[in-house]
C-alpha positions as CSV (number, residue, x, y, z in Angstrom):
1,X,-11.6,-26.7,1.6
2,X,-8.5,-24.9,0.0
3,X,-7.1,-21.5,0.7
4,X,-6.6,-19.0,-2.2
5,X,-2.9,-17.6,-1.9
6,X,-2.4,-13.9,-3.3
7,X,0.8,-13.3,-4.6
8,X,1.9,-10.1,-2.3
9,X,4.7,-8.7,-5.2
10,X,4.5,-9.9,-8.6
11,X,7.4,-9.4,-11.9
12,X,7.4,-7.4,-14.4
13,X,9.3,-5.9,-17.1
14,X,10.3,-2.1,-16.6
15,X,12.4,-0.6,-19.8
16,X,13.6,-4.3,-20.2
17,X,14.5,-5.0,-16.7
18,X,12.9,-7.6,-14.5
19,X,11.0,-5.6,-11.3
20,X,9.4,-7.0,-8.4
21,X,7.0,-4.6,-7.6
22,X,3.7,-5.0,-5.2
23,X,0.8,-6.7,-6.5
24,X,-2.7,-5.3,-7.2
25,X,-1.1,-2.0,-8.5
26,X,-2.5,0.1,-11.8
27,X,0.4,1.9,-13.8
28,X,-0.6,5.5,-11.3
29,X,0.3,3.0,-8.9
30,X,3.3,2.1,-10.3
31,X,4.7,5.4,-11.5
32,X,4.3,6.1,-7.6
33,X,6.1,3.2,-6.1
34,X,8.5,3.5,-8.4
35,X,8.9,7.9,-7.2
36,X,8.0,9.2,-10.5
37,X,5.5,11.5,-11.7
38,X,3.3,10.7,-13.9
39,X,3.6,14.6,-16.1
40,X,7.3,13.6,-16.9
41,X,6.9,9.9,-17.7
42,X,5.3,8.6,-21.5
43,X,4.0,5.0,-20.3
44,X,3.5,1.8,-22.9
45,X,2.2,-0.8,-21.3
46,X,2.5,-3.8,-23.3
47,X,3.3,-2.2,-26.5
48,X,-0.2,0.5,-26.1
49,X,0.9,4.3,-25.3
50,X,-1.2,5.3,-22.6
51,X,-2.5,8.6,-22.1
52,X,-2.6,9.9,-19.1
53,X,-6.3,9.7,-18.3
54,X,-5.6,5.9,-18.6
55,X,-3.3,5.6,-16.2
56,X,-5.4,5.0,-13.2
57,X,-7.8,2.7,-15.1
58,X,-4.7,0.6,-16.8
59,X,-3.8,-2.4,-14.4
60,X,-0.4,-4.1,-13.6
61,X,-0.3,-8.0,-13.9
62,X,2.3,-10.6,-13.5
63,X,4.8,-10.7,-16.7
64,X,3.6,-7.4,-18.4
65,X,5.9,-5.1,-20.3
66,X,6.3,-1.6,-19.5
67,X,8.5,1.4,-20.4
68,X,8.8,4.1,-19.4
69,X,10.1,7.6,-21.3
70,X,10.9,10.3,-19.3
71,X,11.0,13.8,-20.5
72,X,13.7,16.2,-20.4
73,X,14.0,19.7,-20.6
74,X,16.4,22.1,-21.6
75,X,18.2,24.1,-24.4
C-alpha cells in the first residue's frame, strides 16, 4: 500500500518572479497571503483577466502564471 504525499507549498509565477506560496490556495487566497486586497489588485491568471467574482472560484496550481496590477490613485 503506498501513501499519497501532498505538496504543503507549491511555485509559482507572480509578476515574473518565482513564489513559494501554500498549496491548495484560490487566487482570494492568494491576494491574502500575499496582504493585498483584492479592490486594488487586477489579477491575470495564466494570461485570463479575472474579475473579481472569479476570484474565489479561480484555483492556484503548481507552475501557473500570475500578475498582478495594482491600482493607484492620485492627481
Amino acid at each position: 500500500m503506498s501513501e499519497t504525499t501532498v505538496a504543503a507549498t507549491i511555485t509559482v509565477r507572480v509578476n515574473g518572479d518565482p513564489r513559494e506560496i501554500p498549496a491548495g490556495l484560490c487566487v482570494a487566497g492568494l491576494l491574502e497571503h500575499l496582504d493585498l486586497h483584492p479592490r486594488m489588485i487586477v489579477v491575470e491568471h495564466n494570461g485570463e483577466i479575472l474579475r473579481r467574482e472569479q476570484l474565489e472560484e479561480a484555483a492556484v496550481n503548481e507552475g501557473d502564471q500570475l500578475e498582478l496590477v495594482h491600482f493607484v490613485g492620485g492627481g
